[in-house]
PLY file of the C-alpha trace (Angstrom):
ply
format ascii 1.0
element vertex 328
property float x
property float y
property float z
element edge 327
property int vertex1
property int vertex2
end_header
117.34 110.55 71.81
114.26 108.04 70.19
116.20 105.42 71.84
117.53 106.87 74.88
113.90 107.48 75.46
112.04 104.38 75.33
110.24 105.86 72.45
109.63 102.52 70.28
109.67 100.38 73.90
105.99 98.92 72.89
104.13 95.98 73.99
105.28 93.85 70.70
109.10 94.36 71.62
108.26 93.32 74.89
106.13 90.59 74.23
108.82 89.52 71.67
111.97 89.67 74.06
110.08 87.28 77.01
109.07 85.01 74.28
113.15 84.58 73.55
113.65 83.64 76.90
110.88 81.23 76.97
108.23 83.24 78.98
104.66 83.02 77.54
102.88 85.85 79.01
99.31 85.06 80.30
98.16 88.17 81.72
98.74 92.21 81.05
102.28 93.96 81.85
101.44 95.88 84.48
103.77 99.23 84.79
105.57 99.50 88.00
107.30 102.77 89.16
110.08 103.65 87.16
111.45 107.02 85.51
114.92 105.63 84.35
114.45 102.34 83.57
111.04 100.77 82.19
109.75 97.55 84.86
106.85 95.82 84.10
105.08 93.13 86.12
103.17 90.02 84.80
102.07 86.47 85.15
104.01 83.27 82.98
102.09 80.33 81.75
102.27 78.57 84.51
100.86 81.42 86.70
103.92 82.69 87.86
104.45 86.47 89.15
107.35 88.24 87.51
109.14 91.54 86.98
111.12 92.61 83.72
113.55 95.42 83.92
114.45 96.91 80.87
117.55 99.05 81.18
117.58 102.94 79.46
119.63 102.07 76.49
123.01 104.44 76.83
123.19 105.10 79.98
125.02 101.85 81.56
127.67 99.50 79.52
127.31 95.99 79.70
130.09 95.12 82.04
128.44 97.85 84.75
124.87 96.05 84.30
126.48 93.15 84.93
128.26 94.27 87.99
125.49 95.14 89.06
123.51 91.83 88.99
127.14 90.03 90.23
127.03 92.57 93.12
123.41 91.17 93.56
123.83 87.56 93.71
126.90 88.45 95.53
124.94 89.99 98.84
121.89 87.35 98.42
124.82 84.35 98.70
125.36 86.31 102.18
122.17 86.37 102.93
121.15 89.61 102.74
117.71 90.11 101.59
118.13 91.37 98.26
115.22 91.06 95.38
118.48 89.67 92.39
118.20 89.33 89.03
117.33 85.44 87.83
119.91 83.68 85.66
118.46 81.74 82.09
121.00 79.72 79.96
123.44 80.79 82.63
122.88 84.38 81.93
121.18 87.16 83.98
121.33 89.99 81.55
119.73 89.64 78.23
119.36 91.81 75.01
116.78 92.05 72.14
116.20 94.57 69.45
118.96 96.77 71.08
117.65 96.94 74.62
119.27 95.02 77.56
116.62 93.86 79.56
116.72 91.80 83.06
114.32 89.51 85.02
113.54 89.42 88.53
111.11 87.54 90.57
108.14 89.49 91.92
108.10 90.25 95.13
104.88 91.77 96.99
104.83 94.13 100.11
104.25 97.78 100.93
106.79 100.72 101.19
107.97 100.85 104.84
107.70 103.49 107.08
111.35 104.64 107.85
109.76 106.98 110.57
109.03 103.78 112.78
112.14 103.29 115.03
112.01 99.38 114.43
111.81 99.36 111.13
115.33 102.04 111.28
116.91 98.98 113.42
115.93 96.54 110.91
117.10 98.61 107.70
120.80 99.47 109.94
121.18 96.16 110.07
120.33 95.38 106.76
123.10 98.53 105.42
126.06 96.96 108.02
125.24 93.75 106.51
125.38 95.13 102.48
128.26 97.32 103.42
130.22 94.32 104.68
129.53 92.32 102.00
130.39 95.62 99.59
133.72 96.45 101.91
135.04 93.21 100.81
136.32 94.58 97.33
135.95 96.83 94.61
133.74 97.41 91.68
136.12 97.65 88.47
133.50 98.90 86.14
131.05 100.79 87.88
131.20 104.72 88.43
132.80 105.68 92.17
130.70 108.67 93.63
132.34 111.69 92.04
130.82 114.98 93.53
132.79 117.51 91.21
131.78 115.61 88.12
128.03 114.59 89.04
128.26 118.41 90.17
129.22 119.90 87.11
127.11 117.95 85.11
124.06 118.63 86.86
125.17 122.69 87.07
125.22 122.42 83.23
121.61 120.62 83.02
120.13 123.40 84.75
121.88 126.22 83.29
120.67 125.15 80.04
116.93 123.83 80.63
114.40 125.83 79.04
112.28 124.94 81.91
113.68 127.79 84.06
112.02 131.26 83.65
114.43 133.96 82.46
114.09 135.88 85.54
115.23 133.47 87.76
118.48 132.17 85.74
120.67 135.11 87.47
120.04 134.74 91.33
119.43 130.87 90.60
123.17 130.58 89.21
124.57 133.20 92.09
123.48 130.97 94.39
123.88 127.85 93.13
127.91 128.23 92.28
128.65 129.40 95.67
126.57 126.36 97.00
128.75 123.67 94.82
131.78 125.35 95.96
130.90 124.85 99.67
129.94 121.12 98.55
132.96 119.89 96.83
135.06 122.06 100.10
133.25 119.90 102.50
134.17 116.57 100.40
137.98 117.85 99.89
138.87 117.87 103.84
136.79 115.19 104.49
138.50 111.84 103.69
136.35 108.68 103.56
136.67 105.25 102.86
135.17 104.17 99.29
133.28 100.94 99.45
129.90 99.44 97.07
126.71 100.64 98.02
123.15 100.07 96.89
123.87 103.95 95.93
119.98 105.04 95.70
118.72 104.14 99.04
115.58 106.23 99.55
112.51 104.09 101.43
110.77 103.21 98.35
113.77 100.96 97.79
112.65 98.85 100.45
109.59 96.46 100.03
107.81 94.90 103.34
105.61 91.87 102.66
104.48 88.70 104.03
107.91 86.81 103.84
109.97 90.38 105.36
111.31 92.60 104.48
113.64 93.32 101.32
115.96 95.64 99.33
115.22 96.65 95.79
117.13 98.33 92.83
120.82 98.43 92.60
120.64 100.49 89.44
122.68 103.05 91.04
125.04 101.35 92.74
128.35 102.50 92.76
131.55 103.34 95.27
131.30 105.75 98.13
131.25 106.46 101.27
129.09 104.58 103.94
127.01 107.85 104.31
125.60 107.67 101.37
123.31 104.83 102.16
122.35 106.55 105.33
121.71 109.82 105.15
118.79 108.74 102.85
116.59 107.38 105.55
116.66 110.66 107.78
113.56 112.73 108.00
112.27 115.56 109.97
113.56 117.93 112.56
117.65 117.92 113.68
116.80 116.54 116.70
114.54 113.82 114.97
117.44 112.95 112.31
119.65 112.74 115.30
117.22 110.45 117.88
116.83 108.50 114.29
120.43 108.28 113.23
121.53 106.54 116.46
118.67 103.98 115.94
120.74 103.47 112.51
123.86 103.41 113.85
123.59 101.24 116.57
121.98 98.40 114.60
124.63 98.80 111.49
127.19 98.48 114.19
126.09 94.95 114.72
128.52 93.76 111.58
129.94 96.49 110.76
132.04 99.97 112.63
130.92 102.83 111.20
133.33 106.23 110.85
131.44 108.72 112.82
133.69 111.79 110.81
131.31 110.67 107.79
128.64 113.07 109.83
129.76 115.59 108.39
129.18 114.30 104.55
125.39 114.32 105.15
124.59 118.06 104.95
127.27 117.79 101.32
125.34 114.97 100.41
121.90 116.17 101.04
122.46 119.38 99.04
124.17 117.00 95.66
121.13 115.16 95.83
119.00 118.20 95.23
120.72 119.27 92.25
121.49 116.33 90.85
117.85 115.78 90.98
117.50 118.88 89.29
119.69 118.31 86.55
118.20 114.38 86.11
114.79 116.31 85.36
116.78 118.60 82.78
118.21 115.99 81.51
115.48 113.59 80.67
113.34 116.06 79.93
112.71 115.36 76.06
111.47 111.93 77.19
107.71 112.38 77.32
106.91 110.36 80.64
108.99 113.10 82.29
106.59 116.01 81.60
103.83 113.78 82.33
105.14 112.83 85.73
106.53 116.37 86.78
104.57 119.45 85.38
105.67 121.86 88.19
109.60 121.28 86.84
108.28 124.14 84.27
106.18 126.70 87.38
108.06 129.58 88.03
107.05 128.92 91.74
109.32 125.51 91.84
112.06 127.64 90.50
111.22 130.70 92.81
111.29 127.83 95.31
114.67 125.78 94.90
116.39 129.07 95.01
115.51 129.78 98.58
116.17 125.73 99.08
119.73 126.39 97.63
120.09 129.07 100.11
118.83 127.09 103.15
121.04 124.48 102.23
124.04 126.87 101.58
123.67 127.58 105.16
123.21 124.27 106.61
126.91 123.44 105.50
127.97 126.17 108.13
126.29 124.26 110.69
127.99 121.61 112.78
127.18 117.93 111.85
124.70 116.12 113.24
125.39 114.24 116.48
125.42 110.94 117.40
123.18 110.34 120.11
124.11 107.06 122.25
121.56 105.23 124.99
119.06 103.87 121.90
0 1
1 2
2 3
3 4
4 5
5 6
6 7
7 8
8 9
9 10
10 11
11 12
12 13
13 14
14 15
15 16
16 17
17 18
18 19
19 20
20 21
21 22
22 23
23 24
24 25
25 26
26 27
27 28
28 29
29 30
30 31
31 32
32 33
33 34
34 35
35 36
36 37
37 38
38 39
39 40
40 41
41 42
42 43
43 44
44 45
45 46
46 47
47 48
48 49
49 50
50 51
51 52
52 53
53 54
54 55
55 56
56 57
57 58
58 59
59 60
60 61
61 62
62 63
63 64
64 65
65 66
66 67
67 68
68 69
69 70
70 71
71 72
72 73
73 74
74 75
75 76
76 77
77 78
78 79
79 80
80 81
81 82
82 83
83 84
84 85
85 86
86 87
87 88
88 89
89 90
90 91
91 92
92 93
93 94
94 95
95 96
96 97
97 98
98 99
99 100
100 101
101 102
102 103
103 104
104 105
105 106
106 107
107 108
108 109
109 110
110 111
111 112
112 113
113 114
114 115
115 116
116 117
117 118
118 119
119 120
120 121
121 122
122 123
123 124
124 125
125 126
126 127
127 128
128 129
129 130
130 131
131 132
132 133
133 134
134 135
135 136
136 137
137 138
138 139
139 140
140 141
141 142
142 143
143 144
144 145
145 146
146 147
147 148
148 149
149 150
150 151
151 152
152 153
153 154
154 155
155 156
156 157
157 158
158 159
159 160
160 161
161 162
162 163
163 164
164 165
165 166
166 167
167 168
168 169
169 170
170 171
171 172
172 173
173 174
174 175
175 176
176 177
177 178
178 179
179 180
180 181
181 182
182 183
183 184
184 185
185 186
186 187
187 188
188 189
189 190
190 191
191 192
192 193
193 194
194 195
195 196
196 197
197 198
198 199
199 200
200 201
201 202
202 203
203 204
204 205
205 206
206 207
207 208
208 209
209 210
210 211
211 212
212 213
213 214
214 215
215 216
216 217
217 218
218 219
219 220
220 221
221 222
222 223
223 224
224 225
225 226
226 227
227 228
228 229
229 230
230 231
231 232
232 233
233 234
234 235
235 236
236 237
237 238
238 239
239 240
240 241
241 242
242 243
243 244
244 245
245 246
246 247
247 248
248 249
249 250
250 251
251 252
252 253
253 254
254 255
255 256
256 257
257 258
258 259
259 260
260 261
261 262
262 263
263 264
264 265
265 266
266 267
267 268
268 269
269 270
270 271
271 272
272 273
273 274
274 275
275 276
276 277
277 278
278 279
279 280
280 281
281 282
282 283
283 284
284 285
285 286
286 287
287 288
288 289
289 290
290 291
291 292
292 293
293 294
294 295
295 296
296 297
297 298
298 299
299 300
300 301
301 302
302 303
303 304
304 305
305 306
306 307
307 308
308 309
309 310
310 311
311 312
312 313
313 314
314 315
315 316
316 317
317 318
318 319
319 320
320 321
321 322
322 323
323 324
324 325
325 326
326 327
C-alpha cells in the first residue's frame, strides 16, 4: 500500500528521475491537480515549461500505459488537439526507482465552460473527430468498459469502508443492490458498439488557452460506447441536457454518425459514475492526500445524502431517455 500510495514519491526521486532523462530543473515542481496519478509542472534549463506524470504504481501494466500514449500520438497524427506524451531515446514512457513516469509539454489555458453553447459545438466536434480516429480499431491491452465488474467492485468498496456510519449501512445497501440491478438491466438490452474513448471526459479535461483549445488525460481510456464521452458534458435541467445534447450531436455528426439508441445508456451511465466514484474514494482511502482532499467522505450527512441520490437515480432509469432535439 506504501507504494500504491505515493508514500516515498519525494522531491529527490523526482529530481533524480528528470535528471535520467536529461532535464535539469531550474525552478520548483509545482503540483497540478491530480488524485490518481502525481503531475507536477516546472521549468528546464533552458526555460522551458513542462509537465511530468508519474503513474500510481499497480494500477496500469506497461503495455496499457503505453497504449495509452500510442492512442495519443495516434489522434494528434490526425490532428486532433490532444496534449501527448513526448518521446526521449525513442521512448515515451520511462521508469525509475519503480515508478513509470511520463512527460508532456505544458500547456496553459483555463477550464472551459461546457454551459456555453459554442464551446458544446467545438468539444462535439472535437469527440466525432477522437471517436473516428478511436473507431478505426481496437485497444488489445486496455480494459473495455465493464459495468458488472466496475459495479461489483465498487459495491464491495463501499460495503466495506469504515467511512460509512453503522446506521446507514442497511438502507444504503437496500438501495444500492436494487439500483445496480436496474443498471446492468439497462446495459443487457441495450447493445452498443465498443470503440476507444478518452474514457474520463468531464470539463476539467479540457484546457482553453491562447493557441485553442485542447484535450487532456487519457489515463482512463478504454473501450465503450460513444456515450460515454458524452454524457459527461451535460448539466442542468432535462430540458437543458436536451437543448445541450443536440448542440453535441449535431457538431459530432460532422465526422462521425452517432447511434441515437445510446440515449438510453446515459441515465445507466450517470448512476455507475456515482458509485464508482464512491468506491474510488473507498478505495484510495489509506492514501493520505485522499482524506485531505475529501473530509465529508467520513459526515454522516454525505452518507445520509447519497442514499436519497441512489434513490433519485433508481428512479430516473424508469424514465424515458432523453430526446434529441433537432433545429440547433
Amino acid at each position: 500500500m506504501s507504494r500504491f500510495s505515493f508514500a516515498d514519491l519525494g522531491p529527490d526521486l523526482i529530481l533524480d528521475a528528470l535528471d535520467e532523462l536529461g532535464l535539469g530543473v531550474s525552478s520548483g515542481l509545482l503540483p497540478l491537480n491530480s488524485f490518481e496519478n502525481r503531475v507536477y509542472q516546472f521549468l528546464d534549463d533552458d526555460r522551458c515549461r513542462w509537465v511530468v506524470k508519474f503513474y500510481r504504481p499497480e494500477r496500469w501494466s506497461d503495455q496499457q500505459i503505453q497504449e495509452e500514449h500510442d492512442f495519443a500520438a495516434e489522434l494528434a497524427a490526425a490532428e486532433v488537439p490532444v496534449v501527448a506524451p513526448v518521446s526521449l531515446n525513442g521512448q515515451t514512457l520511462h521508469h525509475s526507482q519503480g515508478y513509470r513516469l511520463a512527460l508532456y509539454p505544458s500547456v496553459g489555458g483555463r477550464a472551459v465552460e461546457i454551459a456555453d453553447l459554442d464551446t458544446l459545438d467545438t468539444l462535439g466536434q472535437y469527440l466525432g473527430r477522437l471517436h473516428q480516429v478511436g473507431a478505426a480499431k481496437p485497444f488489445s491491452h486496455r480494459e473495455t468498459l465493464d459495468p458488472e465488474r466496475l459495479l461489483a467492485q465498487a459495491s464491495t468498496a463501499i460495503s466495506q469502508s469504515s467511512q460509512v456510519p453503522d446506521y446507514l449501512q442497511r438502507p444504503l445497501a437496500a438501495i444500492l443492490s436494487p439500483l445496480i440491478d436496474k443498471v446492468l438491466a439497462t446495459f443487457a438490452r441495450q447493445p452498443y458498439q465498443k470503440l476507444r474513448l478518452h474514457g474520463d471526459c468531464h470539463a476539467g479535461n479540457f484546457l482553453e488557452g491562447s493557441q485553442g483549445l485542447f484535450v487532456l488525460d487519457l489515463d482512463d481510456a478504454r473501450q465503450g460506447p460513444a456515450m460515454q464521452d458524452l454524457w459527461m458534458l451535460l448539466s442542468g435541467q432535462r430540458h437543458e441536457q436536451e437543448s445541450q445534447l443536440a448542440v453535441l450531436v449535431e457538431a459530432y455528426e460532422q465526422f462521425r454518425d452517432f447511434d441515437a439508441a445510446e440515449l438510453a445508456l446515459v441515465a445507466p451511465l450517470q448512476a455507475l459514475r456515482q458509485i464508482q466514484h464512491l468506491g474510488w474514494l473507498a478505495q484510495r482511502w489509506a492514501d493520505p492526500a485522499f482524506p485531505l482532499a475529501f473530509p465529508w467522505f467520513g459526515d454522516a450527512k454525505h452518507w445520509e445524502q447519497q442514499v436519497l441520490t441512489f434513490k433519485e437515480s433508481l428512479a430516473a432509469l424508469d424514465e424515458p431517455p432523453l430526446r434529441l432535439l433537432t433545429g440547433y
